[in-house]
N, C-alpha and C positions, 0 to 999 in steps of 0.2 A: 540876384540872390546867390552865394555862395555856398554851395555843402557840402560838407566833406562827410567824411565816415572814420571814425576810429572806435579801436579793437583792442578791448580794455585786453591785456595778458600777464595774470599771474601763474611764474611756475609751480608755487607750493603751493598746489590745490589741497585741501583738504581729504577730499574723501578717494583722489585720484593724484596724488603729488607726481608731475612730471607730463600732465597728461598732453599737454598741448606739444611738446616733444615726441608725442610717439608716432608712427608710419603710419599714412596711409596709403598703401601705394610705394611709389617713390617718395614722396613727399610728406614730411611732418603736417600735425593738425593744424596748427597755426597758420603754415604755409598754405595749406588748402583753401582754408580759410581768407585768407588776406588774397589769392589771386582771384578767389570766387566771387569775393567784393567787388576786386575791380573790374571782373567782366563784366558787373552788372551795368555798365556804364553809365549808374546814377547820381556819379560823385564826382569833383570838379580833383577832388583827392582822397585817397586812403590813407589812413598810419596805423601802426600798431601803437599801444601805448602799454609800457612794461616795467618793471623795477630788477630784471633779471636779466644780467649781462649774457646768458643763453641764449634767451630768445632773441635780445638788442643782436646779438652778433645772428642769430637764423635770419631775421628778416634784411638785413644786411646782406646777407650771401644771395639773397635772390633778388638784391637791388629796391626791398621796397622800403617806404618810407616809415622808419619808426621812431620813439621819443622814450628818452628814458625818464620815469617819474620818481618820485622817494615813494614809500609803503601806504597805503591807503588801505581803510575799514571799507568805503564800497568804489563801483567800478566808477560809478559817476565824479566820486570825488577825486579818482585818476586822469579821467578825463578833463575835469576842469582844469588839473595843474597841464596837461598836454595840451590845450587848445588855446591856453592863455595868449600867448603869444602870436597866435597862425591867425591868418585875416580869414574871417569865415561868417557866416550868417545863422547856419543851420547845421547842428551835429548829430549826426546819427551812429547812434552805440551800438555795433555790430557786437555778438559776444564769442569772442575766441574760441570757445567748445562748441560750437553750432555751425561745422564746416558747411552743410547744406544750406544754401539761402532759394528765397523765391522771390523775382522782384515786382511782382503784381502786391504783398502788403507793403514793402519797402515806398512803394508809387504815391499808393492810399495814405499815408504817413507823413510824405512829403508833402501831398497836397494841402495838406490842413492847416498849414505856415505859409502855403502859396495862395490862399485865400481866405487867412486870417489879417484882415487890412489892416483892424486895428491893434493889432499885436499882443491880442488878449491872453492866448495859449503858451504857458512855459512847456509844455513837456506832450507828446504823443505816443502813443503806445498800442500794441495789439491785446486783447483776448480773445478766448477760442469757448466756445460754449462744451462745458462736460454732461457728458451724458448717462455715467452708472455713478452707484451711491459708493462705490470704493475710489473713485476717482473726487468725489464730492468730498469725501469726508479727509484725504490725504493730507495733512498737514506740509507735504513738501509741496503741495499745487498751492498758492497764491491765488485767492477768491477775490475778485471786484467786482462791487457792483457801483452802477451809475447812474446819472439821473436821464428824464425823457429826450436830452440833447446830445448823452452821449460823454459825459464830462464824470468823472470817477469823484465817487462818493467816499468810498472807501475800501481799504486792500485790506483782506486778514488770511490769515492760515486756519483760522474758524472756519465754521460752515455758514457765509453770508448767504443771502438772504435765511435766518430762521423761520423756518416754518410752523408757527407752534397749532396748527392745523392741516394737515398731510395733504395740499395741492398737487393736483396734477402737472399743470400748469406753469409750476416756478421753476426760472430759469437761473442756471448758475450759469461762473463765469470763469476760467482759468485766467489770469495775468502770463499773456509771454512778455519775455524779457529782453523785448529790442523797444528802443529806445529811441526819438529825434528829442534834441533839445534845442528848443531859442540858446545861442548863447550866451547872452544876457541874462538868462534864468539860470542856466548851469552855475555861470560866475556864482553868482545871488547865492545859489543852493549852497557851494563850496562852501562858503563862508560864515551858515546861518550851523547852530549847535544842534544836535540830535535833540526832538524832545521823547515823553514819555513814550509815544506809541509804537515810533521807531525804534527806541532799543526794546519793548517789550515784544513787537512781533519781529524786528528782524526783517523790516521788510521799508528799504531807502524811499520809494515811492511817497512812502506816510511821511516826510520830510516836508515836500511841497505841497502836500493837504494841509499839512498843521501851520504852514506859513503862509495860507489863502490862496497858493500859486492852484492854476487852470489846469487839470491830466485832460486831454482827450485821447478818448478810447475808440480803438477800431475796429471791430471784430473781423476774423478770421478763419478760413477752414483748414491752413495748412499746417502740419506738423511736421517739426524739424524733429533731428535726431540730438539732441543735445549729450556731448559726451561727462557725465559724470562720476563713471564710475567704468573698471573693465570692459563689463558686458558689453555695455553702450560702445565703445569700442567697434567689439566684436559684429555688432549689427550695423555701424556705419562701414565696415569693409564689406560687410554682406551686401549692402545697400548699391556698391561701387562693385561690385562682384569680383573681388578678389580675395 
């Protein structure tokens, strides 16, 4: 079984245009990013994958492998046009703003295609259980919740599970945003149209529930720093203490 790892990278971020461009250290985010991959030594290979002759030429200067793609609405759908080609088994969506990696969920992640025989699962993923009502109710955290195997029911930016009886006991769920795909499902996914649920929450996951495809979900304790905005920035240099 082959798998690789790629690193969707758009330069015009939205809420941070440039961001994966900027220093940390000596080194750009991107850069950090893609060498952090490879130390994890859980990939047969790494690539960035980009539509910004920027980044194409950053990752070039430090020799690693990247792919240039045309413009894509999400990272998956960049991915698919980047992996089309590459002989691979298993791809796993690193995401360019989240220099910090840990590869104890990356492990747990892979395993679930290394003993899925019958190749039931298109997609793997983490969530992290939240714990106060202002993290609950955030529209930017990504809720799923799943059934008693583990397999994702459903993602919203709502408040999932509704409680319309005040439990102590009910558990939410954040969606983080790293990714393994079959690539055989990735293909699949490219090619099938948005339906309503996806463009109403904004959220690509609801893509392969709406077309019968298998999420498994992994839960997780660890938090990455994902850079979305300055701050964020500023607290992954803190983080690296410089």
């Amino acid at each position: 079984m082959k798998i690789i790892a790629v690193i969707p990278a758009r330069y015009q971020a939205t809420r941070f245009p440039g961001k994966l461009m900027q220093k940390l250290g000596e080194k750009t985010v991107i850069a950090t990013t893609y060498q952090n991959v490879v130390d994890t030594k859980l990939f047969d290979e790494v690539f960035v994958a980009t539509d910004s002759e920027i980044i194409f030429e950053e990752i070039q200067s430090i020799k690693g492998q990247v792919v240039m793609t045309g413009e894509h609405e999400t990272g998956s759908d960049r991915i698919a046009e980047a992996v089309k080609a590459i002989d691979c088994d298993i791809v796993v969506n690193v995401q360019g703003d989240e220099p910090f990696l840990k590869t104890e969920p990356l492990e747990k992640l892979i395993s679930v295609f290394q003993t899925d025989d019958k190749k039931e699962i298109s997609l793997a993923s983490l969530k992290i259980k939240l714990r106060n009502k202002e993290e609950i109710e955030n529209a930017n955290n990504v809720k799923v919740i799943t059934d008693s195997d583990g397999f994702a029911l459903y993602f919203s930016r709502s408040v999932i599970p509704y409680t319309r009886e005040k439990f102590e006991n009910t558990e939410y769920f954040k969606h983080i945003g790293v990714y393994v795909f079959r690539k055989e499902a990735l293909q699949q996914f490219s090619k099938l149209k948005m339906k309503p649920l996806e463009i109403a929450e904004k959220i690509e996951c609801l893509r392969y529930l709406e077309y019968g495809m298998k999420i498994k979900m992994i839960e997780t304790d660890f938090v990455g720093v994902g850079i979305d905005v300055p701050a964020d920035l500023d607290e992954a240099r803190r983080l690296l203490g410089l």
